[in-house]
ZASEGU-645641 format. One record per atom (N, C-alpha, C): x, y, z; residue number from 1; atom name; residue in one letter. Coordinates in nm, 4 decimals. Layout:
x;y;z;n;atom;res
X;Y;Z;NUM;CA;A .
...
//
This chain:
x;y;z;n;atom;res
-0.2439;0.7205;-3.4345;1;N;X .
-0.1367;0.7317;-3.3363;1;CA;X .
-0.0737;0.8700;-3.3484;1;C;X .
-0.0644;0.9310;-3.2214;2;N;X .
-0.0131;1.0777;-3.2332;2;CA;X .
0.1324;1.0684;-3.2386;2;C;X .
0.2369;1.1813;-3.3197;3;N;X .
0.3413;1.1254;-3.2718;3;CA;X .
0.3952;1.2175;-3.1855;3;C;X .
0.3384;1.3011;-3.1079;4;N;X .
0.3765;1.3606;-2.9967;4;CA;X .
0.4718;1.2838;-2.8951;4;C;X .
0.5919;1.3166;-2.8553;5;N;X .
0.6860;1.2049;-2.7617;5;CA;X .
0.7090;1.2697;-2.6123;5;C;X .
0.6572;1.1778;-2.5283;6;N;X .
0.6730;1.1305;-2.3829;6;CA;X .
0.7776;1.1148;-2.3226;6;C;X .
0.8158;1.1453;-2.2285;7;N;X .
0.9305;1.1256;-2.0910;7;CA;X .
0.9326;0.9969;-2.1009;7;C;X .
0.8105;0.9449;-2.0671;8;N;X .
0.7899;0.7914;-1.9815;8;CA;X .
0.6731;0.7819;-2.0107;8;C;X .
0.6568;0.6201;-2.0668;9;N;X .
0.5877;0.5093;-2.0583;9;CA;X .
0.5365;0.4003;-2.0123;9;C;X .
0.4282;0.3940;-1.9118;10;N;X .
0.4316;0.3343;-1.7414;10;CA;X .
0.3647;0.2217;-1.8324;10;C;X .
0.4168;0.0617;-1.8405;11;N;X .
0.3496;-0.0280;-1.8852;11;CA;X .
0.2566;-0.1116;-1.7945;11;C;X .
0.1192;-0.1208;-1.7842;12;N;X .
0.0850;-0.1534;-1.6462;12;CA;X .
-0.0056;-0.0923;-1.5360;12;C;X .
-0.1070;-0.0242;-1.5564;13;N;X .
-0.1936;0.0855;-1.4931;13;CA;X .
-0.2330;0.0102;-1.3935;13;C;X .
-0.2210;-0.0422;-1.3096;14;N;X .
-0.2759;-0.1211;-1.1903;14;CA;X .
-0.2638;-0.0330;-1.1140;14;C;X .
-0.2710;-0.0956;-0.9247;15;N;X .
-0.2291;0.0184;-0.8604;15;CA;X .
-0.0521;0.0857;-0.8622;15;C;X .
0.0530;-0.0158;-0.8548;16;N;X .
0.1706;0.0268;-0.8929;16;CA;X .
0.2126;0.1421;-1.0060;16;C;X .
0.1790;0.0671;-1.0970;17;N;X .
0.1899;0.1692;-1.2419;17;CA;X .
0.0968;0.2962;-1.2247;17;C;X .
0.0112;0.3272;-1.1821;18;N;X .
-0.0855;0.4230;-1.1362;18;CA;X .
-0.0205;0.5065;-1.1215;18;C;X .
0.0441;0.4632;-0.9515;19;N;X .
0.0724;0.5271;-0.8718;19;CA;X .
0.2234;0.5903;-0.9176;19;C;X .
0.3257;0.5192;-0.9908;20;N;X .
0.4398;0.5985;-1.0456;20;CA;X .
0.3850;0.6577;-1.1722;20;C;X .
0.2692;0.6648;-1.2472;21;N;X .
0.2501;0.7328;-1.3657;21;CA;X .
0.1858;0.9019;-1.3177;21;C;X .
0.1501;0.9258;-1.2004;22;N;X .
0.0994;0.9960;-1.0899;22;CA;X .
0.2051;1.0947;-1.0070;22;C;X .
0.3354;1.0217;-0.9762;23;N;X .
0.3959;1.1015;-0.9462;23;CA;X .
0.4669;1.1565;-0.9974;23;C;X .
0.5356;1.0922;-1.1256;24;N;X .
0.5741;1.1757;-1.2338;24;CA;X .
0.5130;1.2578;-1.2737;24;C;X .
0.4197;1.2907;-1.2973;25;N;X .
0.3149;1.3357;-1.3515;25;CA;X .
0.3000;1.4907;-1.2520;25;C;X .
0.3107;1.4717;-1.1088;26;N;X .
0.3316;1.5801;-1.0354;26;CA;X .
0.4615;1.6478;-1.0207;26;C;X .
0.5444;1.5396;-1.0920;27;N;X .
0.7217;1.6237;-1.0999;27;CA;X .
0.7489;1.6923;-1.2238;27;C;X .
0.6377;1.6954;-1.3219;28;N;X .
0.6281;1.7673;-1.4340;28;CA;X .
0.6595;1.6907;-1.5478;28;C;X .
0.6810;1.5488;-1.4951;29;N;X .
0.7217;1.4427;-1.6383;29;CA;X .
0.6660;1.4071;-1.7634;29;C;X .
0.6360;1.4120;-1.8191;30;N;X .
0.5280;1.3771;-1.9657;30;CA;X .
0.5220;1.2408;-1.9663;30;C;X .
0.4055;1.2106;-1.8969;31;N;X .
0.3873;1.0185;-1.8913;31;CA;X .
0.2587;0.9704;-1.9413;31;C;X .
0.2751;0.8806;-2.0130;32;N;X .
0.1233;0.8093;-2.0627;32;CA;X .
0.1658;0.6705;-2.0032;32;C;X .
0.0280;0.6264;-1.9568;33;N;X .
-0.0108;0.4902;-1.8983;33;CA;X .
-0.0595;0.3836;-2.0133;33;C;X .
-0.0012;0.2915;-2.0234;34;N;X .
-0.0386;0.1465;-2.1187;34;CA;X .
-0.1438;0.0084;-2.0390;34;C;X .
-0.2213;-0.0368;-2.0896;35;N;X .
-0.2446;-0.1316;-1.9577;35;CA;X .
-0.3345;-0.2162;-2.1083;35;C;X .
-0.3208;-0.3452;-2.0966;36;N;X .
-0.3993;-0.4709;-2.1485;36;CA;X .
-0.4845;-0.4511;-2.1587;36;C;X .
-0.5954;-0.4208;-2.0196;37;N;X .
-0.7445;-0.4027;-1.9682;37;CA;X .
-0.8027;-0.2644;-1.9494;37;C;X .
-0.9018;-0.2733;-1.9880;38;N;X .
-0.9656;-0.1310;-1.9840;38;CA;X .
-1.0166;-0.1151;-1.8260;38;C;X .
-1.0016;0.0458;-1.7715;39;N;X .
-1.0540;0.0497;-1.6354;39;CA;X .
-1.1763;-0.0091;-1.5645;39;C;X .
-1.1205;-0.1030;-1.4698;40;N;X .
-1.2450;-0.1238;-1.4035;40;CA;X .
-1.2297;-0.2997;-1.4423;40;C;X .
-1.1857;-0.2938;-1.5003;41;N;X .
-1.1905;-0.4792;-1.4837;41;CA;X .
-1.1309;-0.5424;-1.3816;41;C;X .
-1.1644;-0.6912;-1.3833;42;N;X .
-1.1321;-0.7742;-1.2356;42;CA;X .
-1.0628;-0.8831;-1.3006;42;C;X .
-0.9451;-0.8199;-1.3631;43;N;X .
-0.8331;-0.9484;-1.3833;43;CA;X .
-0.7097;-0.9174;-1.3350;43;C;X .
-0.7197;-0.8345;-1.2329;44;N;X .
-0.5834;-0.7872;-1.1609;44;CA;X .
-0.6024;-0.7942;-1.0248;44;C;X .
-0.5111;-0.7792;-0.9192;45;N;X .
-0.4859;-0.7933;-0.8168;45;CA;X .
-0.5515;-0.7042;-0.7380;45;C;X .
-0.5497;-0.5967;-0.8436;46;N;X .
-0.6082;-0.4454;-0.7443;46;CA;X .
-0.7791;-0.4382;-0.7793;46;C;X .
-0.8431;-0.5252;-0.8179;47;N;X .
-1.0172;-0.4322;-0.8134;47;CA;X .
-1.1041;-0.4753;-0.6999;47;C;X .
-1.1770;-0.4569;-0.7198;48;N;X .
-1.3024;-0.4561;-0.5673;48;CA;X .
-1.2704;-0.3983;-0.5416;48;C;X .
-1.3956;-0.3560;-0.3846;49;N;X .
-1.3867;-0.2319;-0.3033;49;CA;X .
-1.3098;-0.2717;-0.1806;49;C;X .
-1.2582;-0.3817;-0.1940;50;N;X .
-1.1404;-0.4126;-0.0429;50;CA;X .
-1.0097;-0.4444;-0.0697;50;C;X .
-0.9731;-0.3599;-0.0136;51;N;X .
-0.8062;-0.3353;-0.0136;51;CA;X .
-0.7569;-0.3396;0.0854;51;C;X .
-0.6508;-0.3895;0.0956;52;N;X .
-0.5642;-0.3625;0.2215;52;CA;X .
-0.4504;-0.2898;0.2350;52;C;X .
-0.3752;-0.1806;0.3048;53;N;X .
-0.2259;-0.1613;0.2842;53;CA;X .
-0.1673;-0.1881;0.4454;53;C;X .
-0.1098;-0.2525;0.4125;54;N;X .
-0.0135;-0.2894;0.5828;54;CA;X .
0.1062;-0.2485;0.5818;54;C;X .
0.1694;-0.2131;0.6555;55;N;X .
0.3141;-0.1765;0.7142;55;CA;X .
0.3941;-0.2727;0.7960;55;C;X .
0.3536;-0.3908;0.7986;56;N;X .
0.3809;-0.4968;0.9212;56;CA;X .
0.4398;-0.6068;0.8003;56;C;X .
0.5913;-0.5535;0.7576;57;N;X .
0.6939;-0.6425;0.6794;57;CA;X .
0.7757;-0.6860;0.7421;57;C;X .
0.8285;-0.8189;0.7132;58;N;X .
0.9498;-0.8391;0.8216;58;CA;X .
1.0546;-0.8153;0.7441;58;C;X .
1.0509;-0.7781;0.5923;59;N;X .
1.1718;-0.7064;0.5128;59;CA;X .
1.1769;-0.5327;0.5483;59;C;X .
1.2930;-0.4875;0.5807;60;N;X .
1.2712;-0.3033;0.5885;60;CA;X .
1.2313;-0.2703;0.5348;60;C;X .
1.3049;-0.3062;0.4072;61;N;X .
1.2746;-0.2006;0.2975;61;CA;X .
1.1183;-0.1971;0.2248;61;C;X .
1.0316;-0.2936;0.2694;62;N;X .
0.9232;-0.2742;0.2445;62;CA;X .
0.8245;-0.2204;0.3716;62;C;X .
0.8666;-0.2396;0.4380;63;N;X .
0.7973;-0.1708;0.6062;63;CA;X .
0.8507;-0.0092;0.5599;63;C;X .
0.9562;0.0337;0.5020;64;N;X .
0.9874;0.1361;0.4709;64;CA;X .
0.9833;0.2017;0.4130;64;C;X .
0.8886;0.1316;0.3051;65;N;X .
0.7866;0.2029;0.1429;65;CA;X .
0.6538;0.1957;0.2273;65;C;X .
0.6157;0.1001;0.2897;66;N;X .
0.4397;0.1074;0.3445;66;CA;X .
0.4241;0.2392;0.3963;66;C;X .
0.5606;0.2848;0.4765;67;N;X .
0.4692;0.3857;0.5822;67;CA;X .
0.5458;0.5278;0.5431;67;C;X .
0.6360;0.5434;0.3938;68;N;X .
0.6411;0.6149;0.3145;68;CA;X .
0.5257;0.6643;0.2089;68;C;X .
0.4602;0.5558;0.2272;69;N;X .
0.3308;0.5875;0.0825;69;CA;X .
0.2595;0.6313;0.1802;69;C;X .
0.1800;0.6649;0.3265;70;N;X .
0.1165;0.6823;0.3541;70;CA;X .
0.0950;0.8421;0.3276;70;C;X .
0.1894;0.9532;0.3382;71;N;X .
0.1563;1.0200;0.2570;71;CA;X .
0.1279;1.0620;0.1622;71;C;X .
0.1851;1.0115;0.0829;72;N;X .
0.1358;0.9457;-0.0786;72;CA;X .
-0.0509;0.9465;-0.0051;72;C;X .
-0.0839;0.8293;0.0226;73;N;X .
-0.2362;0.8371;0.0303;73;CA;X .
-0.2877;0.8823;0.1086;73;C;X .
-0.2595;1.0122;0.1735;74;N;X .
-0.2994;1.1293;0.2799;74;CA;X .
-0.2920;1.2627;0.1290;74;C;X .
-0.2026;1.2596;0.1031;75;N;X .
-0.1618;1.3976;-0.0238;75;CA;X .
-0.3054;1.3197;-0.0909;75;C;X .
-0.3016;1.2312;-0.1473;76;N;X .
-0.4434;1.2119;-0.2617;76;CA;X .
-0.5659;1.1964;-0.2381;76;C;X .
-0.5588;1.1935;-0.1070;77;N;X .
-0.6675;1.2023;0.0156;77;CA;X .
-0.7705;1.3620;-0.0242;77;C;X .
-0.6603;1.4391;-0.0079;78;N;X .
-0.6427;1.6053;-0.0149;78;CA;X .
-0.6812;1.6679;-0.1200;78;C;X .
-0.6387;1.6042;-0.2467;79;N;X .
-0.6273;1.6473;-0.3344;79;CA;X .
-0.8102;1.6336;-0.4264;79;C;X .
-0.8574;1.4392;-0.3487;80;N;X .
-0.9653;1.4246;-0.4723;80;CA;X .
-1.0345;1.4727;-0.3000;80;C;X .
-1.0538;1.5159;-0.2527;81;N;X .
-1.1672;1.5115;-0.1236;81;CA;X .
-1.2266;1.3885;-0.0822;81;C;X .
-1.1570;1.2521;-0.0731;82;N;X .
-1.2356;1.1063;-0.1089;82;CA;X .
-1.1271;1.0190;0.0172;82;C;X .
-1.2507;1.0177;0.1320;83;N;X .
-1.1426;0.9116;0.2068;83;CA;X .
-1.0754;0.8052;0.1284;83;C;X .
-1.0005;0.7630;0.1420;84;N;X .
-0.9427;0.6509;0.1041;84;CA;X .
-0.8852;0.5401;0.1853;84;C;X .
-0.8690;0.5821;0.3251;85;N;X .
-0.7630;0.4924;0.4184;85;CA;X .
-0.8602;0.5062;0.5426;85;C;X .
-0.8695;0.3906;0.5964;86;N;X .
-0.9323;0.3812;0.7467;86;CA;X .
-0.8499;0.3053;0.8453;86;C;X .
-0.7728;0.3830;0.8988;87;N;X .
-0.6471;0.3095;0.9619;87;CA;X .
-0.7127;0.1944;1.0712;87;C;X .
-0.7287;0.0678;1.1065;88;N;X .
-0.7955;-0.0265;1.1753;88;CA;X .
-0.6497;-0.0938;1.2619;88;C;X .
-0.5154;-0.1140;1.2034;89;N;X .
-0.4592;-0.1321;1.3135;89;CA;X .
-0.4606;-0.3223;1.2190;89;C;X .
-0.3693;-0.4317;1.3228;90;N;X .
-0.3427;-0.5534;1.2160;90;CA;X .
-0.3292;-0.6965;1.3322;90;C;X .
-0.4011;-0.7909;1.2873;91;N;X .
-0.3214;-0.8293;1.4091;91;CA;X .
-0.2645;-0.9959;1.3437;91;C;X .
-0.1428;-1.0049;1.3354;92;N;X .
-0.0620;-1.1062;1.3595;92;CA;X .
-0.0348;-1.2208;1.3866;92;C;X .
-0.0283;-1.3171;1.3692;93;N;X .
0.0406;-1.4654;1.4159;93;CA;X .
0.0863;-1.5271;1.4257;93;C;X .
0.1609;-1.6402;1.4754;94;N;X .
0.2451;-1.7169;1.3861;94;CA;X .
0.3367;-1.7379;1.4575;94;C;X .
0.4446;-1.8070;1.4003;95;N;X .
0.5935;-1.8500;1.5040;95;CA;X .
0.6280;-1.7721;1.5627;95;C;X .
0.6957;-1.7211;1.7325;96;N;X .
0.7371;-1.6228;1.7547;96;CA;X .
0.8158;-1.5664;1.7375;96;C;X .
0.9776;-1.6054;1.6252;97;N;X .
1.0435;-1.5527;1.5731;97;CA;X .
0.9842;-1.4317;1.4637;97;C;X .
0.8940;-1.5247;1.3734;98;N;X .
0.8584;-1.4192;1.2791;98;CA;X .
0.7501;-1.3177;1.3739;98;C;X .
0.7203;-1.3133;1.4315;99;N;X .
0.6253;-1.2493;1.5066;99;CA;X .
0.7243;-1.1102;1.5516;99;C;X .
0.8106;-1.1822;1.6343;100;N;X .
0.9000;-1.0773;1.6597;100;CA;X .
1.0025;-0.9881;1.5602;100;C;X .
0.9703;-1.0359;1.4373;101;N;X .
1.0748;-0.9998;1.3586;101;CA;X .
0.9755;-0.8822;1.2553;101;C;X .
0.8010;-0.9187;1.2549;102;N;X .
0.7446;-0.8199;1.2149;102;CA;X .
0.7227;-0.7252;1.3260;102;C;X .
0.7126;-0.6948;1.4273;103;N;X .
0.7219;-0.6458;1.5999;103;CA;X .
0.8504;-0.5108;1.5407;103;C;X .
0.9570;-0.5930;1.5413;104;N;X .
1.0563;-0.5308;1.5519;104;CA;X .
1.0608;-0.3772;1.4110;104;C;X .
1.0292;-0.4871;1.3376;105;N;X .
1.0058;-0.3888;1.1744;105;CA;X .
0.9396;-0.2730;1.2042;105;C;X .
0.8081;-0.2663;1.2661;106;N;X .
0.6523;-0.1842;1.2957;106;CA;X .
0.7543;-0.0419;1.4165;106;C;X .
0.7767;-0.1407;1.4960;107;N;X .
0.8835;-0.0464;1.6042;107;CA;X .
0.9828;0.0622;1.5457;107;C;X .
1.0541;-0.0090;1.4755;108;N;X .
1.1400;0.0474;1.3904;108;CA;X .
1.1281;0.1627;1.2824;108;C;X .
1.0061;0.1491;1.2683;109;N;X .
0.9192;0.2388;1.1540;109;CA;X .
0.8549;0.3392;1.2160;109;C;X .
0.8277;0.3214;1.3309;110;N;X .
0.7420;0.4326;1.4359;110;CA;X .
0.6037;0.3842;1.4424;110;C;X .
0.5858;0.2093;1.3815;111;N;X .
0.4182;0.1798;1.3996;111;CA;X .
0.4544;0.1478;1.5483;111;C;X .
0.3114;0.1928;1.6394;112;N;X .
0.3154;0.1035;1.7806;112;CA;X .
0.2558;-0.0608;1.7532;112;C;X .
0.3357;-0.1500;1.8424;113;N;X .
0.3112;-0.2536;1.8692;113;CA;X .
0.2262;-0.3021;2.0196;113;C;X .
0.1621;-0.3951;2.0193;114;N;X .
0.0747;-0.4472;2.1208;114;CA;X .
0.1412;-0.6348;2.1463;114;C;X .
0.1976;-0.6553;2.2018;115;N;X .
0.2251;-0.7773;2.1974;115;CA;X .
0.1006;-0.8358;2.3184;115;C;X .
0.0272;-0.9661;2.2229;116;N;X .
-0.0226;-1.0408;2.2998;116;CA;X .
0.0135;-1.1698;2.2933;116;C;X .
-0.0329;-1.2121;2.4358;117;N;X .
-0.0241;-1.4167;2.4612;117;CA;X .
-0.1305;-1.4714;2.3599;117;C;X .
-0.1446;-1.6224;2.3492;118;N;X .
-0.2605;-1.6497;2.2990;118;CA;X .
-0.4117;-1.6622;2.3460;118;C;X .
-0.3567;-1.6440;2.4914;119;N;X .
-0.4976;-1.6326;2.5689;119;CA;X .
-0.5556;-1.4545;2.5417;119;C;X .
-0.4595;-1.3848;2.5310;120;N;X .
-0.5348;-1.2549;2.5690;120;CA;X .
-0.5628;-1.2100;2.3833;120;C;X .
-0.5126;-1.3086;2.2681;121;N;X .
-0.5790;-1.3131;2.1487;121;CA;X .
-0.7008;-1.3502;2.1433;121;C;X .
-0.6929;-1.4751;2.2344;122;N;X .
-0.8521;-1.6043;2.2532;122;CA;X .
-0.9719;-1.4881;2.3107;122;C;X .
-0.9228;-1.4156;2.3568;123;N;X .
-1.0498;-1.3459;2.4554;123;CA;X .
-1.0522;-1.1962;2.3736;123;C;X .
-0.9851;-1.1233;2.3311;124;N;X .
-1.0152;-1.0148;2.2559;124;CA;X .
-1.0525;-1.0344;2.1307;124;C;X .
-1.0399;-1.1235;2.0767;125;N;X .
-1.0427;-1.1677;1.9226;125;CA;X .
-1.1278;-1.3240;1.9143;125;C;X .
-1.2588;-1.3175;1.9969;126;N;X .
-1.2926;-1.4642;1.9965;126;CA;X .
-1.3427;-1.5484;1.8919;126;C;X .
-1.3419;-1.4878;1.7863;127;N;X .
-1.4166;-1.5090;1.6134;127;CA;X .
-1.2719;-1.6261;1.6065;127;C;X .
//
């Protein structure tokens, strides 16, 4: 054990912990990452090759981190030369309160919205 001493100690290397051990890390912080599992294992939330990130919260403040990180993953985009994001767009369901209440969030954020009936879901989306 070195006893060299650290800013910060990110407990947790998943994608979360990653991702704040990363930006510290670009603010000049002295951070080491801790994690249970060695890279690459599939006992966490984040492995495989399918991921999703959505912006379509009906809480703000998380509609308001989604489409804050997107530069976040445009900058790291840049940085490793490695697409990472294929924007496809989301589509929705459900009671029309909550419907409208993720609608409203997306709007609010500057995502565009498409409101459809269930017929014009039935026929664009016939799967």
């Amino acid at each position: 054990m070195s006893d060299r001493s650290v800013d910060v100690v990110v407990v947790g290397c998943g994608a979360a912990g990653l991702a704040v051990a990363a930006e510290l890390a670009s603010r000049g912080v002295s951070v080491v990452g801790v994690d249970r599992f060695e890279f690459g294992h599939s006992s966490g939330s984040s492995h495989g090759a399918e991921r999703i990130v959505r912006v379509a919260y009906a809480d703000a403040v998380h509609a308001e981190m989604a489409i804050r990180s997107m530069d976040g993953w445009r900058r790291l985009e840049r940085e490793s030369d490695i697409a990472l994001l294929t924007a496809t767009g989301g589509l929705d369901v459900g009671d029309d309160a909550e419907i409208e209440l993720l609608a409203a969030q997306c709007e609010r954020v500057g995502v565009c919205v498409e409101r459809l009936s269930s017929s014009e879901v039935t026929h664009r989306f016939p799967m």
